[in-house]
C-alpha positions in Angstrom: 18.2 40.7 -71.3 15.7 41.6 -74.1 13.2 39.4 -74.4 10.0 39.0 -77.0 6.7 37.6 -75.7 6.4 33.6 -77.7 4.1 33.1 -80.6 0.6 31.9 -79.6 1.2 29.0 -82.1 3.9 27.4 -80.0 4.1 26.9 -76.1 7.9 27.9 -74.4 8.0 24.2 -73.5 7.8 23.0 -76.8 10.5 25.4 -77.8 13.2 24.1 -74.9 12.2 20.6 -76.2 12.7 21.4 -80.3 16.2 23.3 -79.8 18.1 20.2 -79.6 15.9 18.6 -82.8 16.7 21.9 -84.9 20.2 22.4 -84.2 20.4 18.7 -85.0 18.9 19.2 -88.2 21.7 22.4 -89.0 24.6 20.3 -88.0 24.9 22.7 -84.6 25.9 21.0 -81.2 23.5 22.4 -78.7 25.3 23.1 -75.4 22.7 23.8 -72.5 24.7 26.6 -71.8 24.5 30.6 -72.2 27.5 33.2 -72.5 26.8 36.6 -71.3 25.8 39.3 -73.4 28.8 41.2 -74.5 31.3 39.0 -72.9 33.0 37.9 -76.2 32.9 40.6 -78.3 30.3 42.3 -80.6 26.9 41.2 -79.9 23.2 41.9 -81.7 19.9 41.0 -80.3 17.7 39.6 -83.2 15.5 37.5 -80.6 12.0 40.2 -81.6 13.1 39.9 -85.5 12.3 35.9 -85.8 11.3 32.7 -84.2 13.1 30.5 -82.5 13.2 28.2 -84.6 14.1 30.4 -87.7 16.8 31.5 -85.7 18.2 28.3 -85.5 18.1 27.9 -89.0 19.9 31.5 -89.7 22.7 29.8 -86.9 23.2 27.3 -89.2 23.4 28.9 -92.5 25.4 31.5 -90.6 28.0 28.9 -90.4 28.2 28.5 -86.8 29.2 24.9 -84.9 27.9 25.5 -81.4 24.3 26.6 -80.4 23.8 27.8 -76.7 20.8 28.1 -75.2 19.6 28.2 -71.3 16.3 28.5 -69.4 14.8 30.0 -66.5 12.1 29.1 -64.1 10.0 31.4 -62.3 11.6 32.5 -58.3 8.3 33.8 -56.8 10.6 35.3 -53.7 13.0 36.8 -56.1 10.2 38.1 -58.5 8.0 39.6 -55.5 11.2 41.0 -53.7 9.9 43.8 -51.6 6.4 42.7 -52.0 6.7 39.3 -50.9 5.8 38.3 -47.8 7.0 37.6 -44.4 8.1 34.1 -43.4 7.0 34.8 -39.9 3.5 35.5 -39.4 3.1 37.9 -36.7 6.2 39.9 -38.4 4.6 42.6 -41.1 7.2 43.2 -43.8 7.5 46.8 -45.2 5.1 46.3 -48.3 2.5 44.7 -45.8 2.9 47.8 -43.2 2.1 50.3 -46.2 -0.9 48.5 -47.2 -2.3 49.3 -43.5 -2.5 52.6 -44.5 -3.6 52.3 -47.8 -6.0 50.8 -49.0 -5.8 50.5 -52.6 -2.2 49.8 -52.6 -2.5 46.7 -50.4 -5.5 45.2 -52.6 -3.4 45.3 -55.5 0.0 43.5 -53.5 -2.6 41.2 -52.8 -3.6 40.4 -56.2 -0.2 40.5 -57.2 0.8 37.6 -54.9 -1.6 35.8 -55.5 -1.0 35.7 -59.3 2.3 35.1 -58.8 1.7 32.3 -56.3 0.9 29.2 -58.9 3.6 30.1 -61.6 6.1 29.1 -58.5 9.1 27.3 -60.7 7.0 27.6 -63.6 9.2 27.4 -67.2 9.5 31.5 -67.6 12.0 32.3 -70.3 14.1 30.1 -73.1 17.2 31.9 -74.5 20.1 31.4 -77.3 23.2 32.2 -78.8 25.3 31.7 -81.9 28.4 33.3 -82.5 29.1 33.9 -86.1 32.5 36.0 -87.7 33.1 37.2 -84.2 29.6 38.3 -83.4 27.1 37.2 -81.0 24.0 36.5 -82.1 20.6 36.5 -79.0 17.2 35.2 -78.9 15.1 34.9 -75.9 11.3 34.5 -75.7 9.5 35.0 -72.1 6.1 33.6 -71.3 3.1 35.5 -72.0 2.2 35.4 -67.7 5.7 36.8 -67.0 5.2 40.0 -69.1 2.2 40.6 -67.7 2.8 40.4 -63.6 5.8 42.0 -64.7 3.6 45.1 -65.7 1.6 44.6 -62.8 4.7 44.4 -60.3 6.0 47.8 -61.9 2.6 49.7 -61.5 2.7 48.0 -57.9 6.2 49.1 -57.7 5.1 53.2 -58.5 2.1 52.7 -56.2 4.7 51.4 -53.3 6.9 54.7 -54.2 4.4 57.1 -54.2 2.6 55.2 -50.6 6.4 55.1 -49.0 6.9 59.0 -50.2 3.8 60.4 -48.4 4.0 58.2 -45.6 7.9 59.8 -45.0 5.7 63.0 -45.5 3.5 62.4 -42.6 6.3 60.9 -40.7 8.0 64.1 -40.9 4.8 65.8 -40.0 4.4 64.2 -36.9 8.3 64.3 -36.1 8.0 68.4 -36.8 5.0 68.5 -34.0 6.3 66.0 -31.8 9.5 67.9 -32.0 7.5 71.1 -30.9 5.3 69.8 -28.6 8.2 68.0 -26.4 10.6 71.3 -26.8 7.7 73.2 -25.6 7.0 71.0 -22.3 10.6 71.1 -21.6 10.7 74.5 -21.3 7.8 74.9 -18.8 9.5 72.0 -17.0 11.1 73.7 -13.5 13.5 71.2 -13.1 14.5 71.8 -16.8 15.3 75.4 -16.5 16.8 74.8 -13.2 19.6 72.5 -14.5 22.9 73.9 -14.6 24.5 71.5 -17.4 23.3 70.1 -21.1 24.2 66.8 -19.4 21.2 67.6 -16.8 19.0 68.7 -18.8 19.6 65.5 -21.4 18.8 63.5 -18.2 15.6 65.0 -17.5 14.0 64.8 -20.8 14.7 61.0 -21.7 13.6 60.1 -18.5 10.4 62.1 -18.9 9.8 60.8 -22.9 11.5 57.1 -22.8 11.5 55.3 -25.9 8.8 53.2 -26.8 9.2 49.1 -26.9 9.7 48.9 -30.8 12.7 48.3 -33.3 16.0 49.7 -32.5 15.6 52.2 -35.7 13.0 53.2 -34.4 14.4 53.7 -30.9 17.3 55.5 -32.3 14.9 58.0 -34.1 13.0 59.0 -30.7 16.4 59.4 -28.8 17.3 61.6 -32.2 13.8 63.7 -31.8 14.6 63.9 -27.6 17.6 65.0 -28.0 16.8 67.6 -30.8 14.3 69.3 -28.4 16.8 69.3 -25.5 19.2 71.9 -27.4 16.1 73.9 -28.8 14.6 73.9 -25.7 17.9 74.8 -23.8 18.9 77.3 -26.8 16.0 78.9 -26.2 15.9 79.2 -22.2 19.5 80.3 -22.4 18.6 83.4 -24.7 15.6 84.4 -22.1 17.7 84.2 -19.5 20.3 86.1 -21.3 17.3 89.0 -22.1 16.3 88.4 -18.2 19.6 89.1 -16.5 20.5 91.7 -19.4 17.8 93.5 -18.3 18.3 92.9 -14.3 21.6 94.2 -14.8 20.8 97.2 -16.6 19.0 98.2 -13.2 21.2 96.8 -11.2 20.9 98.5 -7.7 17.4 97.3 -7.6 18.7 94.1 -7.7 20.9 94.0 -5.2 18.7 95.8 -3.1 16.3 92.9 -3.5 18.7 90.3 -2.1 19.5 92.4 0.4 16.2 92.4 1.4 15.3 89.0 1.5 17.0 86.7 3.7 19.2 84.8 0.9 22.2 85.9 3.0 21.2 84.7 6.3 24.1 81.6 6.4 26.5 82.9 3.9 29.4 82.6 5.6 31.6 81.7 2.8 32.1 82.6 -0.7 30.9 79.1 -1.7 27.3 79.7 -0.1 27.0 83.0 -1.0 26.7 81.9 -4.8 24.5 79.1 -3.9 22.0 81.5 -1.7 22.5 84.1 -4.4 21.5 81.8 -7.1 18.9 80.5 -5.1 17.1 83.6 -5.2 17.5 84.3 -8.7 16.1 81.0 -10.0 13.0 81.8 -8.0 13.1 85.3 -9.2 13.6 84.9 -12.6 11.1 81.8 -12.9 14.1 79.1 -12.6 16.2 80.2 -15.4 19.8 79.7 -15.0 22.2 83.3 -14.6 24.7 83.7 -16.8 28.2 83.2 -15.0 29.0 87.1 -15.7 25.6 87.6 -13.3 26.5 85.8 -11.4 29.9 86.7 -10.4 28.9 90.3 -10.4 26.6 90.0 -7.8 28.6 87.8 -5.2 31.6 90.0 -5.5 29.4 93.1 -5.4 30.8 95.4 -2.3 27.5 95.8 -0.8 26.5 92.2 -1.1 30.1 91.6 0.5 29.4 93.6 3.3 26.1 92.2 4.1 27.3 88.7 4.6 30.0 89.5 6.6 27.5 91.4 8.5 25.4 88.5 8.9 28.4 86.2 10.5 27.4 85.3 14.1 29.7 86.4 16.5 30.2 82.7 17.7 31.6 82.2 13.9 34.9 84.0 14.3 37.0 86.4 12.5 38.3 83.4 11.2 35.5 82.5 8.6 34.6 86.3 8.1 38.0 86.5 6.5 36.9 83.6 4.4 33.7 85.7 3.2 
């Protein structure tokens, strides 16, 4: 509602106490009461044009029967909103947790609250209506205090904006390295390379970064950030180890040769082992990372890699499990 600051020469007080003389004095029935703006019809606001009393007067001559008018007290919690503060001590409210990290901002919610402290349920704004050939009339008049904290709680209010937009800024900030610096670890982690599945590699990194002891927002976020860096960090070790075994494979009688060599196939008596020894050795080949199934299948069905477990059945074994080879 619009509302002009009263006249020096008379205190809003006063005014709630004459409104019943005046519209006495005009033949009006005063009715403690106030319509909304709009609700029945046309409506102009003449409240900055004249005084309250003088409006009274042109309510009057205007040939209107009923006068409304209504007050409002000051709500300190309702006027402070965002700023006010927390009904439990050792719980910091959002204004209170900017003004930690600046300085100038929290000296000015200070001073806010504690001008707005003593007007608690003062006598803040005196309004009234007339309604006149199907018109409604307004006047309100605020106190003097009101307009200015209200001034003060709107540069307060840009000061909070500005505060809240570069601390998101440095939130992000430290998100962005966080988010590098944990993707980074994971992928010099050996057991995080070595894990077959997503669902293993998940495991490993929220059990290496648990979330802190703080609000469940905040606990979601960090679970958000983990899990970010699990798929970077696993999108990124499954395109090395695509460029590994791409290039293994592109050479790939040197790679055979090298598990032939070594002494992966000692106890491969099935086909089942033979991947396990076979992927044993590449993992500690290729620095843990994972081979792509294609790789993978190549080499254990690969006729000379066939052969040499077959070989490498004891004669105890049987022909029995060499057929299973």
């Amino acid at each position: 509602m619009k509302t002009a600051n009263v006249p020096a020469h008379k205190q809003l007080d006063r005014v709630l106490e004459d409104i019943p003389t005046w519209a006495a004095d005009k033949d009006l029935v005063a009715l403690c009461e106030m319509p909304e703006p709009g609700s029945g019809g046309p409506a102009v606001w003449i409240g900055a044009q004249t005084t309250a009393e003088r409006f009274v007067d042109l309510a009057g001559r205007a040939g209107a029967r009923l006068l409304y008018y209504s007050t409002e007290y000051f709500d300190v919690a309702g006027f402070l909103d965002w700023a006010a503060e927390s009904d439990i001590p050792e719980l910091e409210t959002d204004a209170d947790a900017l003004a930690q990290h600046d300085s100038a901002f929290g000296k000015q919610l200070q001073a806010l609250r504690d001008r707005a402290r003593p007007h608690a349920d003062d006598l803040a704004m005196v309004a009234m209506c007339f309604v006149a050939d199907g018109v409604a009339h307004y006047w309100a008049a605020r106190t003097p205090w009101l307009s200015e904290l209200d001034m003060d709680h709107t540069q307060l209010q840009e000061l909070h904006d500005l505060a809240q937009h570069d601390q998101r800024e440095d939130d992000n900030a430290r998100s962005d390295a966080d988010l590098a610096r944990i993707t980074t670890e994971l992928q010099n982690r050996a057991d995080f390379r070595q894990a077959s599945t997503r669902t293993a590699r998940r495991s490993i990194a929220h059990a290496a970064y648990p979330a802190p002891t703080v609000e469940e927002p905040g606990v979601r976020k960090h679970e958000r950030l983990v899990d970010t860096a699990v798929w970077q960090a696993a999108d990124a070790l499954e395109a090395e180890a695509l460029r590994l075994y791409t290039a293994a494979e592109n050479d790939w009688q040197a790679l055979v040769d090298a598990i032939l060599e070594s002494a992966a196939l000692a106890d491969a008596t099935t086909v089942t082992v033979r991947k396990i020894r076979v992927t044993d050795f590449l993992l500690q080949r290729f620095d843990g990372h994972q081979p792509p199934r294609r790789t993978l299948e190549l080499l254990v069905n690969d006729p000379r890699i066939k052969s040499a477990a077959r070989r490498a059945v004891t004669p105890s074994v049987g022909h029995e499990q060499a057929a299973l080879a």
